[in-house]
Residue, then its C-alpha position, 0 to 999 in steps of 0.5 A: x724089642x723091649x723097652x726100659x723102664x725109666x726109673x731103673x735106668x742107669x746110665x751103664x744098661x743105656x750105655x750097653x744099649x747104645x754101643x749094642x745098637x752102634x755095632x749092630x749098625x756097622x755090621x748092617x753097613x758091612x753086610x751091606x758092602x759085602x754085597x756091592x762087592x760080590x757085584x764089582x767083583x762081578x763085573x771086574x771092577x778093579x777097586x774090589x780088591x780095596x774094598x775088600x780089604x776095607x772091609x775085612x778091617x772094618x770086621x777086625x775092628x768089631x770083633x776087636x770091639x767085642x772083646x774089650x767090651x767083653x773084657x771089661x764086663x760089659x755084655x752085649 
């Protein structure tokens, strides 16, 4: 990962990079999740079916995140 130069920093490039880590993190967390419920789906555990659709909103949301990001300019 490169670093920024501190004297052409704007608080915009920082913004950019925070809200790129922020989502890069929660598509972490839900792979994560992804994976403890191919195992509860495993053993039958009656929750899957919320945790699914838990994560299925969680999806929702950053793609949802992504395209007003994307639509007010800022590229991620």
């Amino acid at each position: 990962m490169s670093t920024m130069d501190p004297h052409n920093d704007r608080p915009c490039d920082r913004l950019r990079c925070r809200l790129a880590l922020s989502i890069l993190l929660d598509e972490q967390v839900i792979a994560a999740l992804a994976r403890a419920t191919a195992v509860l789906r495993e053993v039958n555990d009656p929750a899957v079916l919320d945790l699914e659709h838990a994560i299925r909103t969680h999806r929702i949301g950053i793609l949802k995140q992504r395209a007003v990001l994307g639509a007010a300019g800022i590229d991620l």
